[in-house]
GUDO-779252 format. One line per field, with one value per residue (C-alpha): residue number from 1; x, y, z. Coordinates in Angstrom, 2 decimals, always signed. Layout:
<kolnus>
n = (NUM | ...)
px = (X | ...)
py = (Y | ...)
pz = (Z | ...)
</kolnus>
This chain:
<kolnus>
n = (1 | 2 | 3 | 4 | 5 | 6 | 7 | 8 | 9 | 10 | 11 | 12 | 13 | 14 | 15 | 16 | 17 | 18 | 19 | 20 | 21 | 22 | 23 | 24 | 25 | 26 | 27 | 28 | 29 | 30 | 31 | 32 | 33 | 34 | 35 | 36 | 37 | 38 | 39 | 40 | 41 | 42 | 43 | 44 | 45 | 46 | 47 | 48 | 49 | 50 | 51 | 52 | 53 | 54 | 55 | 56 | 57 | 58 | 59 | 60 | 61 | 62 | 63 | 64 | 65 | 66 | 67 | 68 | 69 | 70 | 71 | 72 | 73 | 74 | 75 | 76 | 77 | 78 | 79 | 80 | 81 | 82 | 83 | 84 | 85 | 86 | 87 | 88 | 89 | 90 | 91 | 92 | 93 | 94 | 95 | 96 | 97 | 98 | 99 | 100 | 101 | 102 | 103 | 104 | 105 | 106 | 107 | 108 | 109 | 110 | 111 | 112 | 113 | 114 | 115 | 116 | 117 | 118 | 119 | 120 | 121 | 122 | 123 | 124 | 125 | 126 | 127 | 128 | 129 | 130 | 131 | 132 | 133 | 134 | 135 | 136 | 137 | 138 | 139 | 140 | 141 | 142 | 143 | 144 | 145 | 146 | 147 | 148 | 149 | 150 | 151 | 152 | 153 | 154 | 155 | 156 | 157 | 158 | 159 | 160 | 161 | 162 | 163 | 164 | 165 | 166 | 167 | 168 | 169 | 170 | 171 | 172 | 173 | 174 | 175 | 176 | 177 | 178 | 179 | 180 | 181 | 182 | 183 | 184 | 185 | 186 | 187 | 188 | 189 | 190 | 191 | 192 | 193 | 194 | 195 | 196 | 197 | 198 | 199 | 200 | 201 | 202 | 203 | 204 | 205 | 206 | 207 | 208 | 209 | 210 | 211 | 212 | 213 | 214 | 215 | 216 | 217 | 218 | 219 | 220 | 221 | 222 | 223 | 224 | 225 | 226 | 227 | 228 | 229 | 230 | 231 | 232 | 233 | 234 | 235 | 236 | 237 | 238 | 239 | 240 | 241 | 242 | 243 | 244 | 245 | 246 | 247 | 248 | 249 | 250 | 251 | 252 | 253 | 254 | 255 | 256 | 257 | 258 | 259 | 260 | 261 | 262 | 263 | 264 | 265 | 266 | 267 | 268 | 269 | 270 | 271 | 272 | 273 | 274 | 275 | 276 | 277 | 278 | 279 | 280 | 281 | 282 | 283 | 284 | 285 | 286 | 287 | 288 | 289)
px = (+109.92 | +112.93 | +111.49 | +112.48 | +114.52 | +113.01 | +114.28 | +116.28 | +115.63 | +118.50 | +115.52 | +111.52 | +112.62 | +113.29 | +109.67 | +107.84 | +106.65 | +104.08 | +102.15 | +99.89 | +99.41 | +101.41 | +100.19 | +102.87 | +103.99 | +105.40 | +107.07 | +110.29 | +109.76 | +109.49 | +110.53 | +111.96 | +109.62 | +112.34 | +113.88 | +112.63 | +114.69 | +115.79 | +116.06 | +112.81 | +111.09 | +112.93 | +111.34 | +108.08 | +108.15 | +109.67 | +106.71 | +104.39 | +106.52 | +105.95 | +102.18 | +101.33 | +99.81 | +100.87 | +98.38 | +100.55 | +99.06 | +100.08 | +98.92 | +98.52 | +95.93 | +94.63 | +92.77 | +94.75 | +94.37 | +96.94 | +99.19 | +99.93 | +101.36 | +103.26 | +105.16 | +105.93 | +107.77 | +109.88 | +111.12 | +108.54 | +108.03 | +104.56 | +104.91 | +106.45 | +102.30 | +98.78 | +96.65 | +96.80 | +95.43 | +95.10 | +94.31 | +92.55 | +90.26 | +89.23 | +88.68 | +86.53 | +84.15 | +83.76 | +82.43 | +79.70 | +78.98 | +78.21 | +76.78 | +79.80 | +79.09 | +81.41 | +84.65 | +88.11 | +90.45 | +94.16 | +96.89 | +98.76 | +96.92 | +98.22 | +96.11 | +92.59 | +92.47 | +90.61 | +87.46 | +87.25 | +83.99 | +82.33 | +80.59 | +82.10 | +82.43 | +86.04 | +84.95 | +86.31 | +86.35 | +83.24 | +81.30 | +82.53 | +80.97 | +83.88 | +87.81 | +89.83 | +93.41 | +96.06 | +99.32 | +100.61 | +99.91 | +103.87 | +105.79 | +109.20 | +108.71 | +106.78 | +105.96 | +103.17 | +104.23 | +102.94 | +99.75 | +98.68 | +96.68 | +94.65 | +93.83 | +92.68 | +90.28 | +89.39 | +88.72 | +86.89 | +84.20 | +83.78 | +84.92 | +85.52 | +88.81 | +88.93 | +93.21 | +93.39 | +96.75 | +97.70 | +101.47 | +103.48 | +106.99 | +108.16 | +111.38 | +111.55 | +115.27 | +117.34 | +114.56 | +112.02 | +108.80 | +105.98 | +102.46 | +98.79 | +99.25 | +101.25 | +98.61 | +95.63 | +97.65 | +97.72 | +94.41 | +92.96 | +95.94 | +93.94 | +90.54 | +89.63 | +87.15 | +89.17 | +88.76 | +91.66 | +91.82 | +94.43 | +97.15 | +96.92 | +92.85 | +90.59 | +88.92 | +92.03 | +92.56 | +89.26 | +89.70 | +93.10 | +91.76 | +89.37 | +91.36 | +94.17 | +91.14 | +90.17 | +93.66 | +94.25 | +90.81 | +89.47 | +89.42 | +92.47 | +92.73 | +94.78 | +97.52 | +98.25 | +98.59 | +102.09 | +101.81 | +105.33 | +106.26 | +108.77 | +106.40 | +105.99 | +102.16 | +101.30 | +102.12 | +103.06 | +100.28 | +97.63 | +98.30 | +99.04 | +95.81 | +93.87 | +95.50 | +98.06 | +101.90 | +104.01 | +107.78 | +109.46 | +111.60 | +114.17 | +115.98 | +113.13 | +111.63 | +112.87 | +116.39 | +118.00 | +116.92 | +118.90 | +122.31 | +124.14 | +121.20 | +122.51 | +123.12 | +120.71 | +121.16 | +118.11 | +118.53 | +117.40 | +114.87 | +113.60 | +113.31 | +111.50 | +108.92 | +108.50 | +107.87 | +105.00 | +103.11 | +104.00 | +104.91 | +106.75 | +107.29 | +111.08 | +112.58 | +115.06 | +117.06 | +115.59 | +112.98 | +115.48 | +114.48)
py = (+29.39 | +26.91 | +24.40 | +21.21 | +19.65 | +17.55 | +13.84 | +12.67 | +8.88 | +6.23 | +4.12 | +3.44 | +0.74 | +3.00 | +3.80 | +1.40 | -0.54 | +2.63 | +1.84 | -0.54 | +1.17 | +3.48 | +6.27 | +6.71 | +9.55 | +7.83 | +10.64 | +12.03 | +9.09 | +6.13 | +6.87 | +9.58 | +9.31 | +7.01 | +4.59 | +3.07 | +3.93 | +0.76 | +1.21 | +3.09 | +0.09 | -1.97 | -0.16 | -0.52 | -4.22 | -5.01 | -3.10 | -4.97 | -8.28 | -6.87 | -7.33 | -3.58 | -2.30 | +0.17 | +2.39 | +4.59 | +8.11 | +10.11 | +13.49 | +11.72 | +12.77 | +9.37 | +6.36 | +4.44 | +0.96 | +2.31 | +3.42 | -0.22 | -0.71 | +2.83 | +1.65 | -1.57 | +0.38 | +2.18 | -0.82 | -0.38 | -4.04 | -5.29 | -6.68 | -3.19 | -1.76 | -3.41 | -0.22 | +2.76 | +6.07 | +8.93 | +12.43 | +11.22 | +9.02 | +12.04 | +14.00 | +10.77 | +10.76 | +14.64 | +13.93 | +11.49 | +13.36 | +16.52 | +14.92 | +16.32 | +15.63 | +17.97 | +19.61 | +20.96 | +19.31 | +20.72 | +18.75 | +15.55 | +13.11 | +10.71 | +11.81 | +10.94 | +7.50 | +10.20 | +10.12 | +6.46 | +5.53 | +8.70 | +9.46 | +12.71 | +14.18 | +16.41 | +19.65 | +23.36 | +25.85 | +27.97 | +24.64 | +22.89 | +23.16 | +23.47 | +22.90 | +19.70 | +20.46 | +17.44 | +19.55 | +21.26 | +19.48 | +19.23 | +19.33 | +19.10 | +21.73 | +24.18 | +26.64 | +27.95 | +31.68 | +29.82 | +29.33 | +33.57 | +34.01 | +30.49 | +30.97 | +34.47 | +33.46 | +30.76 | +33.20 | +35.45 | +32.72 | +32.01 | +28.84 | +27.29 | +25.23 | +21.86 | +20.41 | +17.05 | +17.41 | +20.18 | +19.66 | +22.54 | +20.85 | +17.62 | +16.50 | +13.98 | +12.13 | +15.09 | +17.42 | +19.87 | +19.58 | +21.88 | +20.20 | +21.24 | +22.71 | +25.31 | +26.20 | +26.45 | +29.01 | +31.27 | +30.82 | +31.73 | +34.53 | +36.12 | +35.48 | +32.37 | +29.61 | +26.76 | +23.25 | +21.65 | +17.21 | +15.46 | +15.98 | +18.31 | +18.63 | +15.68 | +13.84 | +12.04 | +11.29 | +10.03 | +7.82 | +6.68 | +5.72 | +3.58 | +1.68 | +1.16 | +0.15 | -2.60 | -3.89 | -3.74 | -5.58 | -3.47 | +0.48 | +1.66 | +4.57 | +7.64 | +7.39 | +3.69 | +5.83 | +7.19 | +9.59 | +9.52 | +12.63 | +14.91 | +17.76 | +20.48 | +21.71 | +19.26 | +16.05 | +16.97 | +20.04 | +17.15 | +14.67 | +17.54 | +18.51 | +15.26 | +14.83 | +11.88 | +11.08 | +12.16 | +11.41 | +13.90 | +13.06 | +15.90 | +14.42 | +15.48 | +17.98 | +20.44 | +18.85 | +21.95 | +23.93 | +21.68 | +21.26 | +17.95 | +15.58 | +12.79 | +14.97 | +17.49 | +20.28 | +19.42 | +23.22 | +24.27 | +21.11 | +22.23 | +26.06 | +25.65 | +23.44 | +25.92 | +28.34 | +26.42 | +25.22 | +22.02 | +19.17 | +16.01 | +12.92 | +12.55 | +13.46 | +11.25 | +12.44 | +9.26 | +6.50 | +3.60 | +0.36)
pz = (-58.80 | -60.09 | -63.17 | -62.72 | -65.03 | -67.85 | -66.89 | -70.07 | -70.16 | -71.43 | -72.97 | -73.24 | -70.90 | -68.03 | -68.46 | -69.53 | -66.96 | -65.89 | -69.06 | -70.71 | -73.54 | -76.33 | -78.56 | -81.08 | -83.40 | -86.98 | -88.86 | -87.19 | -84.59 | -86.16 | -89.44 | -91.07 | -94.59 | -96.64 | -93.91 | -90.64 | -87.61 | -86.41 | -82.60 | -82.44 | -84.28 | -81.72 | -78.62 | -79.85 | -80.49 | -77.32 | -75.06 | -77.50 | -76.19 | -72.73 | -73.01 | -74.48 | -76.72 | -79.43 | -81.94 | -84.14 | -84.54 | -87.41 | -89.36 | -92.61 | -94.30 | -95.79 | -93.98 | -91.96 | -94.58 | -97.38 | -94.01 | -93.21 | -96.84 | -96.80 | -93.12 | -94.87 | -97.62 | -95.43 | -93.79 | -90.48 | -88.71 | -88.57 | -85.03 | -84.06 | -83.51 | -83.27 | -85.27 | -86.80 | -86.21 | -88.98 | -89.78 | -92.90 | -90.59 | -88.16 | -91.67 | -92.88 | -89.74 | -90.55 | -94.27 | -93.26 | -90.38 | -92.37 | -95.52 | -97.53 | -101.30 | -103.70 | -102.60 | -104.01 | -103.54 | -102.83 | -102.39 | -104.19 | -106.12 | -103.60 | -101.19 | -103.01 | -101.02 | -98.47 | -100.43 | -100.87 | -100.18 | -99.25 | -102.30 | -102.24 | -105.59 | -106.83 | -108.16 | -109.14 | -106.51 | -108.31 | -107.20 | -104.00 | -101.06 | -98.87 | -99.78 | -98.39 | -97.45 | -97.90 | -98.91 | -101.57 | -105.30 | -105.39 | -102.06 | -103.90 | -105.83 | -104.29 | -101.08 | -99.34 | -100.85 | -104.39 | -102.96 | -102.05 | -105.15 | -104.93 | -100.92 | -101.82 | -105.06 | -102.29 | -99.84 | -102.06 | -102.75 | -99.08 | -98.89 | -95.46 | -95.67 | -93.79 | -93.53 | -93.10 | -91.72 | -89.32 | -89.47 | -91.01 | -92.54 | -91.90 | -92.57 | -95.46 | -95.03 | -95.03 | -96.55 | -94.99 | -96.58 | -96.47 | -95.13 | -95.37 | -92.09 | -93.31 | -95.99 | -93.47 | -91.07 | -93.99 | -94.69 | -91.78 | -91.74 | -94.42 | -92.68 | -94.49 | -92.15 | -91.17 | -89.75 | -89.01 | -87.73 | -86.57 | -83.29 | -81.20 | -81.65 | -79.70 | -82.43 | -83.13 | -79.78 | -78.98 | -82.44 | -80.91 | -77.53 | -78.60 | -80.88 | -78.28 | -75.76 | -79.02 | -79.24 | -75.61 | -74.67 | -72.17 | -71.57 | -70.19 | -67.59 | -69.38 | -66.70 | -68.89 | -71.78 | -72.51 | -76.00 | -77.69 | -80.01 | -81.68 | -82.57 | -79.77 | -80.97 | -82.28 | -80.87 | -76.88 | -77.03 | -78.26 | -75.61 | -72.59 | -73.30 | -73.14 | -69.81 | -71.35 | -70.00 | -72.66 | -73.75 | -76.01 | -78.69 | -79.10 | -81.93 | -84.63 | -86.18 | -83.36 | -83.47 | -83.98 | -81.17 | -78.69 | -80.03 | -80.41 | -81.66 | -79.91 | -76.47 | -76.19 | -74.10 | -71.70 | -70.25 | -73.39 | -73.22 | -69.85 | -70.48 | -74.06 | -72.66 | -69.74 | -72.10 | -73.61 | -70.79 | -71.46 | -69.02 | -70.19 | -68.06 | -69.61 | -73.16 | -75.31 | -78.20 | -80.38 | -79.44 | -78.17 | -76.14)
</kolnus>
């Protein structure tokens, strides 16, 4: 049976008109972690100008309310989305849902907005109740391989690990940085219980829905819903499965699987998607308008 080629679109624009509605990757799409990328921001606030409506969806694993301030930083317009989506909010729901009260906590300090008003307590391993995943305590200094002794004392007490964000590296500017995903695969390589929230698992996406139906004012049919990404299992596996349109963004964190950022080979586009079960209504090497 022949695949057929993955349509490599010019612009959102060539799209656009399908959808009311945009679910939105940020790191690798719409920013790169130090600057916004321009044309990206661009794409988003014309569809918004269009009459759409945007919710950006991202693994970071803190509420969304200290996410609007962190986009600002980095140079993100405020007209360029209506909401935000995080991680750290699917990992919220879990806490009250489960009565969490004392964890450990592993990953930065700038990560503790996650147990703002949960009345969750920060505790040593020998007394948690279950261990919260963010990243590593220093992600420019350190790897996961610095982490084998802690996962296995973890593992030794029986601790179930929860990661609030499933990603593995990310590329900050021209950096790859390691991400609490990366810790919770070697957990659970060792046998260690883990939970992980955020893309590709359906919490998230539920969360995401019905913020885009608040923004949007009424419930919109999936078929509406185009999910933009860069991250093959994370980002396109989370929205395949929830049955949403999805347009790949070639140009991130897989960049270097397709040659010339800027001209990917879409063989190589069409064959690795193939390879992953994974359909994709068209890929572009960077979100443009």
């Amino acid at each position: 049976m022949t695949t057929e080629p993955v349509p490599l679109a010019k612009g959102l624009s060539e799209i656009a008109g399908r959808y009311r509605g945009l679910l939105c990757d940020v790191w690798g799409v719409v920013h790169n972690g130090v600057a916004a990328f321009p044309t990206a921001c661009e794409a988003l606030q014309n569809f918004r100008a269009g009459g759409g409506s945007v919710v950006l969806l991202t693994n970071a694993p803190r509420p969304s309310g200290p996410i609007y301030d962190q986009l600002a930083h980095v140079g993100v317009p405020r007209d360029a989305f209506d909401s935000v989506v995080t991680s750290g909010d699917a990992t919220q729901l879990f806490f009250a849902r489960e009565n969490v009260r004392k964890v450990f906590h592993l990953g930065p300090d700038r990560d503790l907005t996650l147990y703002d008003g949960t009345g969750i307590d920060r505790v040593d391993p020998g007394e948690a109740e279950l261990v919260v995943c963010t990243g590593l305590f220093d992600d420019t200094t350190e790897t996961p391989e610095d982490y084998r002794d802690l996962l296995a004392d973890l593992k030794a007490k029986g601790l179930r690990l929860v990661c609030a964000n499933p990603d593995v590296v990310v590329h900050r500017g021209d950096t790859l940085i390691w991400c609490a995903g990366a810790l919770a695969r070697d957990y659970a390589a060792i046998g260690g219980d883990v939970t992980i929230f955020g893309k590709p698992y359906a919490p998230i996406y539920d969360a995401a829905l019905g913020r885009l139906a608040e923004v949007a004012g009424r419930d919109l049919k999936k078929d509406e819903v185009l999910a933009i990404g860069d991250g093959l299992p994370t980002d396109i596996a989370g929205a395949s499965d929830q049955g949403l349109p999805t347009l790949f963004i070639t140009g991130g964190i897989h960049a270097a699987d397709f040659g010339p950022i800027e001209a990917p080979d879409m063989a190589k586009v069409t064959d690795r998607l193939e390879s992953e079960g994974r359909r994709v209504v068209a890929a572009m090497p960077r979100l443009s308008w």
